[in-house]
N, C-alpha and C positions, 0 to 999 in steps of 0.2 A: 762146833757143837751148838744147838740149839734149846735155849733154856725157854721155860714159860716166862711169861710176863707174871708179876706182881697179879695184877687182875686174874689171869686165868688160873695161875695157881690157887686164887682165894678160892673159883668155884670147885676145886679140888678138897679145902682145908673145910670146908661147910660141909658136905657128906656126912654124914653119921651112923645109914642105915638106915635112917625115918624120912631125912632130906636125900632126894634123888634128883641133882643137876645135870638132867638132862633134856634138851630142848628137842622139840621135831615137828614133823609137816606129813600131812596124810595126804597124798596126790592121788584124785581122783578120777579114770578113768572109765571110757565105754570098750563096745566090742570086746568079743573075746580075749581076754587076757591071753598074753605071752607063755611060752614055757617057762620054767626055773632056769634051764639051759639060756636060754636068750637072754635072759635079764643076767645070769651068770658071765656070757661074753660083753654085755655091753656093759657092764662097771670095772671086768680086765679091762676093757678097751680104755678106760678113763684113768685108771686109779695112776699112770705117771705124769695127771694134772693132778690132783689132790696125795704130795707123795705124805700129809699129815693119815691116808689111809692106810697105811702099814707101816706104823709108828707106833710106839706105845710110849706112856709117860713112866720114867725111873727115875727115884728120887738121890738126892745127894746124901752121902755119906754125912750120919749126924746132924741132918738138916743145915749144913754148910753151905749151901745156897740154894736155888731155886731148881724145882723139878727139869728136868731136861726132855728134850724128844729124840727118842731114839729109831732104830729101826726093828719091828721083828724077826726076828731071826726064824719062828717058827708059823711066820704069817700062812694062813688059810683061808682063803675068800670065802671056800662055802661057808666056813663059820659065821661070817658076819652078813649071809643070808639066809633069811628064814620067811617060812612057807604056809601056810593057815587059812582055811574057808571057812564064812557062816555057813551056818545051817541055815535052809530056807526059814523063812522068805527073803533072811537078809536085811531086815531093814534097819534106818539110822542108830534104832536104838540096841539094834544089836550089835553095828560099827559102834558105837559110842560102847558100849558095855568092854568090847574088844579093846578100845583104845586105855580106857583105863587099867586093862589086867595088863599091858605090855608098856606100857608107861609104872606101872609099881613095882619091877625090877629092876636093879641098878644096872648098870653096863659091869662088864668085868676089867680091873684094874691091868691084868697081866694080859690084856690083848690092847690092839685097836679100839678107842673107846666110840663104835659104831655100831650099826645092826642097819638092816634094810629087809622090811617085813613085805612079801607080797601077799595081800589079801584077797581071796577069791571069795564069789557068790555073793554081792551087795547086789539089794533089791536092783531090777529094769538093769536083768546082767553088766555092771558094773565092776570094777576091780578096783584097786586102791595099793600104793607104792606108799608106805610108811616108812620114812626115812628119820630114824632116831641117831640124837649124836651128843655127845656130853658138852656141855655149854664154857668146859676148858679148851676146847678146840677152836669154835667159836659163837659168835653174836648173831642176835636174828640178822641182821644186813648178809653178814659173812656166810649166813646159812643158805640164804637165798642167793646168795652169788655160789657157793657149791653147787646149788641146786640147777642152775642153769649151766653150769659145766656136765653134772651129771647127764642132765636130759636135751633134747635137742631146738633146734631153733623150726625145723622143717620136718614135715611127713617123712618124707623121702630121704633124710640123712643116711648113708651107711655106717653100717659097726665097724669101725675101724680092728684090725690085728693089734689083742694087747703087745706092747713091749717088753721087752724080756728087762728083769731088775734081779738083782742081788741083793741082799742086806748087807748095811754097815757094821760092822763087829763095836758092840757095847766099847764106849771108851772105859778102863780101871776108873775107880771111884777116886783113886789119888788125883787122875787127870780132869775128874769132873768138877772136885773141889779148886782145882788152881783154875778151870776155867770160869767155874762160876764168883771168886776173886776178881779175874782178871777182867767180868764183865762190868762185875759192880764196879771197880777201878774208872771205867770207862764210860759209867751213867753218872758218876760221879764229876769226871772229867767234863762230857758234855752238859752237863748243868751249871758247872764253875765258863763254861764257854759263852755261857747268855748275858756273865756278868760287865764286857766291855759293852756290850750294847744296851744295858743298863744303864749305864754308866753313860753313855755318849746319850741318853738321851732320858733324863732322870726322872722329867714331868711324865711323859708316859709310865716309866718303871712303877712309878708310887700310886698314878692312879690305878695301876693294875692289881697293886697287891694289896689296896684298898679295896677295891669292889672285889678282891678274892674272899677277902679277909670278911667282909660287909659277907658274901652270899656264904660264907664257912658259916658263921654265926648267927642268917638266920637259917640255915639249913638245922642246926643246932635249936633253936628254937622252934621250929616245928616237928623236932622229935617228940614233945609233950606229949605222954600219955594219953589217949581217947578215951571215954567213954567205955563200957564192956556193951561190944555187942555181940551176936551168937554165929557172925563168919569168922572170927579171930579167937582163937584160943590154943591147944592142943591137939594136935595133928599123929596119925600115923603113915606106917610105910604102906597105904595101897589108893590110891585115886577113881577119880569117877572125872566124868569128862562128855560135854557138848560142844555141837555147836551150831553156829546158824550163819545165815548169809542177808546183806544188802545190796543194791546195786549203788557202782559206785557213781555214776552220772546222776542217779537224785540226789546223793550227797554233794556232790559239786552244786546240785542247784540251790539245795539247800541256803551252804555257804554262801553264795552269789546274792540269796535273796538277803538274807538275815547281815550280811558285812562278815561272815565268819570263815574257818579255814577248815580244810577238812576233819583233821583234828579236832578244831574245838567241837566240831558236829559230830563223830564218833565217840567222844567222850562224855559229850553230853547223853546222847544215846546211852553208852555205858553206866551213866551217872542212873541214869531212868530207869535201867534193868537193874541197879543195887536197889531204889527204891524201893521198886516191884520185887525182889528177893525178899529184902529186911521185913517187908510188909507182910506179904505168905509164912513170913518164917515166926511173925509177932512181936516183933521189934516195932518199937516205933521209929518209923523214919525223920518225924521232923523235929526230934530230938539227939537223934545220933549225928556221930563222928566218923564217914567212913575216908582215912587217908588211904590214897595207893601210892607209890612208889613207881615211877615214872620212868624208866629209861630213857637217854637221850644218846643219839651217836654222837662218839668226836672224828668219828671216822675222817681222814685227808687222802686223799690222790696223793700217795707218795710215792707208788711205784711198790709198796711193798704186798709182792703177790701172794704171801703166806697170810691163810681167814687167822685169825684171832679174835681178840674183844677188845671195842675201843667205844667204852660206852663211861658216861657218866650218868646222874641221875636229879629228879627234881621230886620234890612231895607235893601233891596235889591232894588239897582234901574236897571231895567231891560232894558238890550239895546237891544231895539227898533230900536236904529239908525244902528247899522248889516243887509244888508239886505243877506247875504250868509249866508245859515241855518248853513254851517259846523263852520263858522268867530264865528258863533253867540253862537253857543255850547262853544267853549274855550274861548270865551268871558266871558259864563254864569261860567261855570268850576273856571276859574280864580275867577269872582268875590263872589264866595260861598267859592272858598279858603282862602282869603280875610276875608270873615266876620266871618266864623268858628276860628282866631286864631285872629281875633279882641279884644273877651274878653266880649263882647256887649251882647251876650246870657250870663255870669255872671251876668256882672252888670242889668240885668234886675229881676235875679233868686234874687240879693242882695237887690232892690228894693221892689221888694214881701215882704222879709223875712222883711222888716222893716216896711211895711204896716200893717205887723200884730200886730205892737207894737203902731202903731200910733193913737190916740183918733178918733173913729169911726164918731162921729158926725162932727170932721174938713174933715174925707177922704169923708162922704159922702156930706157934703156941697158942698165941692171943687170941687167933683166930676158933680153935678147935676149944679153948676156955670159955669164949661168948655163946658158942653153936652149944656145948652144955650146957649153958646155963641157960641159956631159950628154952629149954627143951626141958629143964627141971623147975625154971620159976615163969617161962612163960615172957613175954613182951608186950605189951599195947602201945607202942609207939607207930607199927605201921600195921592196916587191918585188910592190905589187899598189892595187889601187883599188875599192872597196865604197861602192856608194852603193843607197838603200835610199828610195824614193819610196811615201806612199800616194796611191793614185790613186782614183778615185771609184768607191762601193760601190753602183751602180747600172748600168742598162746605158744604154750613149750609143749613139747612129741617126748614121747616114750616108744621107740621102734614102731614108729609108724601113730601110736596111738595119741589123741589130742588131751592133755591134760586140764578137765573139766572143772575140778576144785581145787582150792588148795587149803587145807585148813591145818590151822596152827595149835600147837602146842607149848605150854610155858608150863615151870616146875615152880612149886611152892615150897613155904619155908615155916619154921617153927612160928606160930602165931597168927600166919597166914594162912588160913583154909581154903582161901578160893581166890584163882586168879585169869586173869581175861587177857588173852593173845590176839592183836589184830593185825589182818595182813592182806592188803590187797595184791588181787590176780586177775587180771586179762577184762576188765570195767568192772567187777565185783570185790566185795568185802565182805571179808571173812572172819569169824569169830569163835576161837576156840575157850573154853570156859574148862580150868581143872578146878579141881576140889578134891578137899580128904574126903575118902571113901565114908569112913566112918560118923564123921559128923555134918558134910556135906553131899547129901545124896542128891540134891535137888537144886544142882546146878546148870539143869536144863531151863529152870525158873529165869533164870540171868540170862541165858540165850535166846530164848525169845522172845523175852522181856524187850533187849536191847534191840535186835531187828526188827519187832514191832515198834520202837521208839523212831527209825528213823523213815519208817511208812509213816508214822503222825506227823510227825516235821515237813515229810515231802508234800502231807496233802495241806496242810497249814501253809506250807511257800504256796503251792498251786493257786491256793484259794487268793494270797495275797497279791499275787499275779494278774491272777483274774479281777479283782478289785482290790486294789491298792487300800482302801478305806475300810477294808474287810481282815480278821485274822485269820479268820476260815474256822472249822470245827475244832472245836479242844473241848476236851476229856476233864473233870474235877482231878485227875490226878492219870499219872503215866501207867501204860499196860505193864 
């Protein structure tokens, strides 16, 4: 029997109805689109690599342990695809207008928690494979490794003959509760196993759980309240959603010139499009607070081929108050140096690991107690969500067809209104931007805010290039 992790069950226990964890990728293709029939054989032809796609999540009797994966017994593929065209002309903003209204419905608990939207009619005949999937399943890494199982390496691939499967018959709930015992037993078991090698080597053991202890405590410390500004507050159940693209070779130049890393250059960029948001929106920016919340993998090569989520996290509060894009990059640089030897991605990987030991029915009480109360008194400890995925540096096929974009989607949270997905694909970067429908409509502001940030940056390297004793042209403050 197959239980959730600690972690994936959490993004299970947050749901509410207003919060909708679910993560996805919009693949953008030319030439005439496929039939439904084709797209239809070739996700049979896949689904016994991803057998998490005709699974569904059942809970344990009395919350007695952690939700389990089972099989459906009433599995239907065409369910879990679906079909929709713009109206001409199609264009981005009628993709975007589209992505929000299918991003503000939850998945359904009693099936496979998937969907696979084919969208016809995007402007300069165009088509788009929207692949949504609930973020208990898995992680952006794990999404993009789905994703490259689903679609193919070569033009020319054939669709292979799905395989014929059966479902497992649901194990009784008596059987679920002695399994789900007998695994805690056994997380238990392996974490009492680390203690001889503690033990044979003690100096190690204490500096570990000092610098855990050290990055617990200031992760703890940067939960302080922010400031109120008008991207964080009270959120509903429907979204709005952009996005924009960079190339990813001026960001490498970028980084090369400036000593910085891709990241810090995407971030910064990011940094420059809240400015330019906060600004539009009347806020002032060189007095605000905007922290986001940072995903980090702990992902390992261990052989285990089942996606899940193996992410921990950092807070980064992004200065906004820079308004010189080059000030604002060794700004960003510094403060990612900063939190990388903090210790704070440990101590979150140590919190996991001990979630998995902890009685399920207290984690999901507690859990579904906090997500109330977000939602009735609200938070200002985090004002945004940044997650940063590399995706594969080649180009992947869809039955022949070359998949041109790939843009990203991430789900926000009580408090949070707007949040920024990046994700490079095939020398490009790509930047999804959601936002509550209701109080964030103008989360295209953020999207091209930030891709115009990293055109300023590339022409600022160039010019530095070109003469070293030169910063090149800058702006009194970021687009």
């Amino acid at each position: 029997m197959e239980r959730l992790s600690a972690l994936d069950a959490e993004f299970l226990h947050i749901e509410d109805g207003i919060v909708h964890m679910h993560i996805a990728g919009a693949c953008v293709f030319a030439d005439p689109p496929p039939s439904m029939q084709q797209i239809e054989a070739l996700v049979a032809s896949k689904l016994h690599l991803i057998p998490r796609y005709r699974q569904r999540v059942r809970p344990v009797p009395l919350e007695l342990g952690r939700p389990v994966w089972v099989d459906d017994p009433q599995f239907d593929l065409a369910y879990h695809l679906r079909h929709t065209a713009l109206p001409p002309p199609g264009d981005d903003g009628a993709f975007c207008r589209l992505m929000g209204r299918l991003m503000s419905h939850p998945l359904d608990r009693e099936r496979p928690l998937w969907e696979i939207w084919l969208v016809e009619g995007l402007e300069g005949g165009r088509w788009a494979l929207v692949f949504k999937i609930h973020h208990c399943m898995v992680d952006g890494i794990a999404g993009v490794d789905l994703l490259k199982v689903m679609l193919d390496l070569s033009p020319d691939a054939p669709t292979a003959q799905a395989q014929p499967w059966e479902p497992r018959s649901e194990p009784p709930g008596a059987l679920k509760v002695l399994d789900a015992w007998r695994g805690l037993a056994s997380n238990a078991l392996a974490a009492l196993g680390t203690v001889p090698g503690s033990v044979a080597h003690p100096a190690t053991s204490v500096r570990s759980t000092f610098s855990t202890v050290e990055g617990a405590l200031r992760f703890l410390r940067e939960l302080a309240p922010t400031h109120p500004v008008s991207i964080e507050g009270n959120i509903g159940p429907n979204r709005v959603w952009a996005n924009s693209a960079a190339s990813l070779a001026d960001v490498k130049e970028i980084g090369a010139t400036f000593g910085c890393t891709v990241n810090d250059v995407v971030m910064a960029a990011v940094t420059g499009g809240y400015r330019a948001l906060l600004t539009e929106r009347g806020d002032d920016p060189d007095q605000a607070v905007v922290r986001s919340l940072v995903p980090v993998s702990t992902r390992h090569d261990d052989g285990h081929g089942i996606p899940d989520n193996r992410v921990s996290a950092l807070l980064l509060d992004l200065p906004v108050q820079v308004a010189d894009p080059v000030e604002r990059l060794e700004a960003v640089r510094r403060e990612m140096g900063k939190l990388k030897s903090s210790h704070t991605s440990e101590a979150g990987e140590a919190v996991v690991s001990i979630g998995n030991l902890a009685p399920p029915m207290v984690v999901g009480s507690f859990s579904r107690f906090a997500i109330r109360a977000m939602h009735r008194f609200g938070q200002r400890s985090l004002n945004t969500v940044t997650t940063n995925v590399p995706g594969p540096q080649f180009p992947l096929y869809c039955l022949g067809h070359q998949m041109l974009d790939y843009l990203p989607f991430v789900p926000i949270s009580h408090g949070l209104r707007v949040g920024t997905a990046i994700l490079s694909y095939n020398g490009n970067i790509f930047f999804g931007i959601t936002g509550d429908y209701r109080t964030m409509p103008d989360v295209g502001v953020l999207a091209a805010a930030t891709a115009s940030g990293i055109e300023e940056l590339h022409a600022i390297a160039l010019a530095r290039l070109a003469d070293p004793g030169a910063d090149g042209p800058r702006k009194a403050d970021a687009p």
